[in-house]
N, C-alpha and C positions, 0 to 999 in steps of 0.2 A: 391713535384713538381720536376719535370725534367726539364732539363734545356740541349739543345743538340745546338753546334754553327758547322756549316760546311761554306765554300768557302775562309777558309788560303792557303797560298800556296806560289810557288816561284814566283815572277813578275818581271820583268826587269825596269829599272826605266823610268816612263812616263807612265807606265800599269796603267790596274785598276782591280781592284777585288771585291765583290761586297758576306760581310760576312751576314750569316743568321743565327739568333739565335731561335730557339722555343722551346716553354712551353708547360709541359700538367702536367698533375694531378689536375690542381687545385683543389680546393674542393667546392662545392655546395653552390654559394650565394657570394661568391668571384669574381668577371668577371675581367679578365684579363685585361679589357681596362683600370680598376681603376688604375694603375699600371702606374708610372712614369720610363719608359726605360731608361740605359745609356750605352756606350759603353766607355770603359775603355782599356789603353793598359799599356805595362811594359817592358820597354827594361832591358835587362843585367849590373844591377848594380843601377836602379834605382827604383824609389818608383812607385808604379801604380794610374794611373793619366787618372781621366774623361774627354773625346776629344769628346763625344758628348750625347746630353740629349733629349730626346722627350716629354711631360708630359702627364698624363693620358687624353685618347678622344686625342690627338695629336695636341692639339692646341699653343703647345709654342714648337720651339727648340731652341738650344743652343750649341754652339762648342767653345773649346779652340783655342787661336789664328793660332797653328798651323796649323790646319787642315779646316780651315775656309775657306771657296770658295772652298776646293777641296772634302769633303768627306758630304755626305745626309746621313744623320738618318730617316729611316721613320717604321709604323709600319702600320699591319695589325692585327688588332683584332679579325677578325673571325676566321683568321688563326692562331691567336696566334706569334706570329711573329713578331722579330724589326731585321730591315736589317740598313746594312754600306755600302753604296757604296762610293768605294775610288778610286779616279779617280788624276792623275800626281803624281803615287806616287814615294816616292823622299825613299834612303836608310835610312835616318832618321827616316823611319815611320816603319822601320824592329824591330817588339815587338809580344808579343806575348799579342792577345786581347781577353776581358772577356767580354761578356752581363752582364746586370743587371738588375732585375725587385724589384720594391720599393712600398713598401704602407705604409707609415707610418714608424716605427722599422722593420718590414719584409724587408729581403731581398732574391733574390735568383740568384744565380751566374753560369753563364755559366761554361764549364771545361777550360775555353781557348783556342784557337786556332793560331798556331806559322802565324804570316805572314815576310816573306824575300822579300826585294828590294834589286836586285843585279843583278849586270850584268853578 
């Protein structure tokens, strides 16, 4: 499975940037929607930490306090596809963010993508 995240980048604080991670390979009989999404990030020095969850078919999300009222998790399954949109983002949120797709013990992991809040 490949796993590709693009829209990191620099943003001034108050921006919004809005990351997209997608899959392909799967394998035959697997459908991508079974697949509980998370987005995870890791600033410099600290441990990497779940900031938002979708569950498989999209019927539950879930965010850590931080990022709660400011950043959407959503997914599209035909396309394969779980986006971030991150909207007032504050310097605090400068880390570099991972996808993640889950089924079970499977996992598959985005490569990261750096995002900077700064002015």
């Amino acid at each position: 499975v490949e796993v590709v995240e693009t829209g990191g980048g620099l943003v001034q604080p108050g921006g919004s940037l809005n990351l997209s991670c997608t899959f392909s390979g799967f394998t035959s009989g697997v459908t991508f929607s079974g697949y509980g999404l998370g987005w995870f990030r890791q600033a410099p020095g600290t441990e990497r930490e779940l900031i938002a969850f979708i569950s498989n078919m999209g019927g539950l999300t879930n965010y850590a306090g931080t990022v709660k009222d400011r950043f959407t998790i959503s997914r599209d399954d035909e396309k394969k596809v779980v986006y971030l949109q991150m909207n007032n983002l504050k310097p605090r949120d400068t880390a570099v963010y991972y996808c993640r797709a889950q089924r079970t013990t499977v996992y598959y992991w985005g490569q990261g993508i750096q995002v900077t809040v700064s002015s």
